[in-house]
N, C-alpha and C positions, 0 to 999 in steps of 0.2 A: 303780377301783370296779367298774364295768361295761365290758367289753371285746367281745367279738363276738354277736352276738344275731342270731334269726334271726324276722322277724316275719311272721304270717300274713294277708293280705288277699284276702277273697272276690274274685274276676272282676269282678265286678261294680261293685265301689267305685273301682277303677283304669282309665280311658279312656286308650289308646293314640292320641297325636296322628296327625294325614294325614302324611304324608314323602317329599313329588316329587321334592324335592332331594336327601334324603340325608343329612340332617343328623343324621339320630337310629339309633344300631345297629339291625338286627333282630331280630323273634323269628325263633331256629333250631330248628326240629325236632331235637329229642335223640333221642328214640324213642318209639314207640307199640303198641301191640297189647291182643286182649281186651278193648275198651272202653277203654281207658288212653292218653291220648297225655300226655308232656313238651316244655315247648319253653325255651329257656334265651335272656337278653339279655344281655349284658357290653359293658360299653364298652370300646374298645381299651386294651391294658396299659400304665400309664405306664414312661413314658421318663426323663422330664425331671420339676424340682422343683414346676415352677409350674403342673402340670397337677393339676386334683385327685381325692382318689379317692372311687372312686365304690360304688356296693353291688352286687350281683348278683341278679338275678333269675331264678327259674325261675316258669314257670306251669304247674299240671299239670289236667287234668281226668280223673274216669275219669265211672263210670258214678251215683256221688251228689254229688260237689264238684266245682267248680270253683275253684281256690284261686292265691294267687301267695306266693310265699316270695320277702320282701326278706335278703338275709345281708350283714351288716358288722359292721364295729370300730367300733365307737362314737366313739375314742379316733381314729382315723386317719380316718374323716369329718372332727374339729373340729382335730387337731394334725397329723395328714397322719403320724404314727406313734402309738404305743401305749408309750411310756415315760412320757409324756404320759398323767397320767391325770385321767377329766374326774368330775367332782362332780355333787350331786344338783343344785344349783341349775342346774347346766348343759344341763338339760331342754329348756326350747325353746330355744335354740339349738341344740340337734341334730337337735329335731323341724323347724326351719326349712333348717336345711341339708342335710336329705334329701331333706325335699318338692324345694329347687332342684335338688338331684342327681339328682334321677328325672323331676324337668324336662327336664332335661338329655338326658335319655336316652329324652324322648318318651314320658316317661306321667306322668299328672295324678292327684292324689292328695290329698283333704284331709286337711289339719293333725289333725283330730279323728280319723281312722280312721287314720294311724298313732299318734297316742296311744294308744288303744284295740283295736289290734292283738293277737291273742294271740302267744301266746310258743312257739316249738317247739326252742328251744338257746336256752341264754344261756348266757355265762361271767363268773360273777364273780371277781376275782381282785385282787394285792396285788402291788405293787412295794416290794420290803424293802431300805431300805441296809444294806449292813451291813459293819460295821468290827471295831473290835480286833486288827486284824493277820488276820482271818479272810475267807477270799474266799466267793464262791458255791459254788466249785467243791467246795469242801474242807468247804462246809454239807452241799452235797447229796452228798457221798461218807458222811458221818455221818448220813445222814436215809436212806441205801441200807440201814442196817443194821436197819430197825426191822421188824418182824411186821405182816404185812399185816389186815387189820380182816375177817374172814369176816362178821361183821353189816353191809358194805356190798358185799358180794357181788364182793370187788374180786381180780379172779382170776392177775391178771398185775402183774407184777413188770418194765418194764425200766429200762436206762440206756440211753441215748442218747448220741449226740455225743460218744464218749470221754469220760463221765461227766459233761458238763457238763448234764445232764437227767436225771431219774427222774420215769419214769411210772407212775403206778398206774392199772389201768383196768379197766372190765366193760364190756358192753354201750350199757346207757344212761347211764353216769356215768364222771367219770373226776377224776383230778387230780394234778395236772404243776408238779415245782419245777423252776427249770430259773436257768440264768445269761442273765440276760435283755440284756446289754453280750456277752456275746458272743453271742449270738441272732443279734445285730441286722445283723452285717456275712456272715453266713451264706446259701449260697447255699440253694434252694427245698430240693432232695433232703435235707440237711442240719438244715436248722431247724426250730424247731416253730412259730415264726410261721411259716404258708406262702404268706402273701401280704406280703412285705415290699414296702416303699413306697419310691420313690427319696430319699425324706425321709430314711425311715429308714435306708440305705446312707450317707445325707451325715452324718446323728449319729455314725455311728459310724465315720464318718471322724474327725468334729470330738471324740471323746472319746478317741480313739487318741491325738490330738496333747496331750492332758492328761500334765502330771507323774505325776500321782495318779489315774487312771481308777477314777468308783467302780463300790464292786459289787455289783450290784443282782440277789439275789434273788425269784424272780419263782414267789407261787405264785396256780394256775387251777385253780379249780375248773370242767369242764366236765361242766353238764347236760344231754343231747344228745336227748331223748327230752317229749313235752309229760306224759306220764303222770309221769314221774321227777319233772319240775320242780313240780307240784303236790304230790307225795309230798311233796319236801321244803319246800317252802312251808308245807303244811298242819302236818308235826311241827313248823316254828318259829313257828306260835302266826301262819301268816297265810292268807290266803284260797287256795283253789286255782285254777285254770284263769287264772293272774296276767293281767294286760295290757301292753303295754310299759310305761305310767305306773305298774303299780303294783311293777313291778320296777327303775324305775328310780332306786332309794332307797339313801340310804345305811345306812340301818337291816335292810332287806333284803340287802343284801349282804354287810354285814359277819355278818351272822348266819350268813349262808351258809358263807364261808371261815372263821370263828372253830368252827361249830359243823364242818366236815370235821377241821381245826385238831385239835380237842379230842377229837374219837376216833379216827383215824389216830396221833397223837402223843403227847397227857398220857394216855390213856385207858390204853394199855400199853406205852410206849415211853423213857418221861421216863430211866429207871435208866439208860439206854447213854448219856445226855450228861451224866452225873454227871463234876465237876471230878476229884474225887479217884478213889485207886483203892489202897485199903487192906483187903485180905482181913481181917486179924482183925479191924477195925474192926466191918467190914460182919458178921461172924459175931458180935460183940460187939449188935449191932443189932439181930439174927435174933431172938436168944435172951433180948432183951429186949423186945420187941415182940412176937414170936409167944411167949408164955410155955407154953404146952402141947407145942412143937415137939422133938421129939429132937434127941438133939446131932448126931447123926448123920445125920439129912433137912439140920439147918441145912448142914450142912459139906460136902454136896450141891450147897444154894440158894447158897453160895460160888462152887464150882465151876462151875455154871449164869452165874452173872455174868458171869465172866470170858471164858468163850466167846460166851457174846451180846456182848457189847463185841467180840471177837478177830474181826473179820470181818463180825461181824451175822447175828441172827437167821436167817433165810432161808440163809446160808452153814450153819450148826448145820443148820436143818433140811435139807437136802440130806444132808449127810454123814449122821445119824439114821435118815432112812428107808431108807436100804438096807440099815438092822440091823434096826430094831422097824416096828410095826405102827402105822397111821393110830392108832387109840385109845391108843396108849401115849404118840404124839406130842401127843395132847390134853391129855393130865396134863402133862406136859413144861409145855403149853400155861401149864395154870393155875399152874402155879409161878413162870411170870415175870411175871403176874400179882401172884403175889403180891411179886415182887422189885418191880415200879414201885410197889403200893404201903409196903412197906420205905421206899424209897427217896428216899418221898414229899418229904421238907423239905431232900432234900442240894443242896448248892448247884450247880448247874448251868453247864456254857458258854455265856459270856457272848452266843452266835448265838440263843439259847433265847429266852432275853429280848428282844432285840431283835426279831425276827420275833412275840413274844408283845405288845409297844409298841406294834409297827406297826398289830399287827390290831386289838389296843384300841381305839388311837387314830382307824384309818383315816381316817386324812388324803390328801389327795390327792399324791401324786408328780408333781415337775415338776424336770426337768434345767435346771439354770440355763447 
């Protein structure tokens, strides 16, 4: 549901304990200048299973805030990993496990002002089984092929990890399919979780030793900016400037990854994971459906298919622009447009569906 968040607490509401002995890490001076200092606290990095983990803190003040920025996994505070995914009812309990984690760590902190915390990142996101003889790997080699969304200002295009990742990404938003079983045994430089848990190096010892390891598609949407997360708050019909409590919903979350979901993928993409793959058909289809259309545009919108499928999108548009002009690629544009909606009711691979279940449903994921 909800995986890394990053909550904000004025100076003021958090009292750092005395520490003669030693018991509790430091604040470290990161850097300063101009009015501006940063100072960062981390508890030492686990080692072992039984230690648990903990969140990070920076504090920074310049010349009008004083503020402290808690960051963690939601999912790896209460499961000690993130395959593990924790539910709305799971609220306090994670508000109580923090507050003792930041005890822990020598600073005091009521229950009430982390709930009420504002929000500066959060990631909501979806752990997808998915079966039919179909792995993650070979979803997101098929999810590489689609036409990136210029109305989410999403500018970059990569693959990771010898494909077992695609990311799409701007500025202040981002979102990341990725094979999340093999994530988990990935060393730091490598992974997109970058704080794996010792927890999470022993799962995926203990799923290695399975006959059948499943395969769990893994997509995140990351909101990284406090302006962004209100943006999209406020278009899904809810308040802006959220709180942790009021983001930590299943209602809101599933909105979130259903609504990226829905125009990243059905919006202009659906026609490249079409089952079949029948030219005359589809020109049979054109010229029934567009009934104004020349024979000759349809047998074009043909041809257009076939190369969007042969590589994907983005492959086509590479080769393209170093013949025609950005505006010619726009038209280009609207014609596969019009091919997703052609293509509207054809029957789909069966990864489609499932990852469409999943979101529906949003249910929580838990590795038995």
């Amino acid at each position: 549901m909800l995986d890394t968040v990053i909550l904000i607490i004025p100076t003021e509401k958090m009292k750092s304990l005395e520490d003669n002995r030693g018991f509790f890490p430091l604040w470290i001076m990161q850097s300063y200048g101009n009015g501006y200092t940063k100072w960062i606290k981390n508890m030492p990095k686990q080692k072992e299973n039984d230690i648990p983990y903990y969140p990070r803190l920076v504090r920074y003040k310049n010349n009008v805030v004083s503020n402290i920025k808690i960051e963690f996994s939601v999912s790896k505070l209460i499961y000690g990993n993130n395959l593990d995914e924790v539910e709305e009812k799971d609220f306090p309990l994670v508000i109580d496990a923090l507050q003792k984690r930041l005890l822990d760590m020598g600073e005091v902190v009521e229950k009430i002002d982390l709930e009420n915390a504002s929000i500066s990142t959060m990631h909501p996101s979806k752990n997808i089984l998915i079966s039919d003889g179909y792995t993650a790997y070979s979803v997101i080699k098929e999810l590489g092929k689609i036409n990136i969304h210029k109305k989410l200002e999403l500018t970059k295009v990569n693959f990771k990890d010898d494909g077992k990742a695609l990311h799409l990404y701007a500025t202040n938003h981002s979102i990341i399919f990725y094979d999340k079983i093999a994530d988990l045994s990935q060393n730091k430089k490598k992974a997109i979780d970058q704080n794996q848990t010792p927890q999470q190096f022993s799962l995926a010892d203990e799923i290695k030793k399975k006959q059948s390891p499943p395969e769990i598609l893994r997509m995140e949407v990351r909101l990284c900016k406090k302006r962004k997360i209100s943006s999209v708050m406020q278009k899904l019909g809810f308040q802006k400037n959220p709180t942790f409590k009021d983001v930590f919903k299943k209602d809101v979350c599933q909105k979130i990854v259903k609504w990226y979901w829905n125009i990243i993928i059905k919006g202009e993409n659906l026609f490249l994971f079409e089952m079949g793959n029948n030219p005359k058909q589809l020109l049979k289809d054109i010229l029934r459906k567009e009934t104004r259309i020349k024979f000759g545009k349809a047998v074009q919108l043909v041809g257009l298919n076939t190369l969007c499928k042969d590589g994907g999108i983005r492959d086509l548009r590479n080769i393209a622009e170093k013949r025609i002009s950005q505006r010619n690629w726009y038209r280009i544009n609207d014609d596969i447009k019009l091919l997703n909606a052609i293509n509207d009711n054809k029957v789909l691979c069966s990864w489609v569906g499932q990852i469409e279940n999943a979101i529906n449903n949003f249910e929580p994921f838990h590795f038995k």
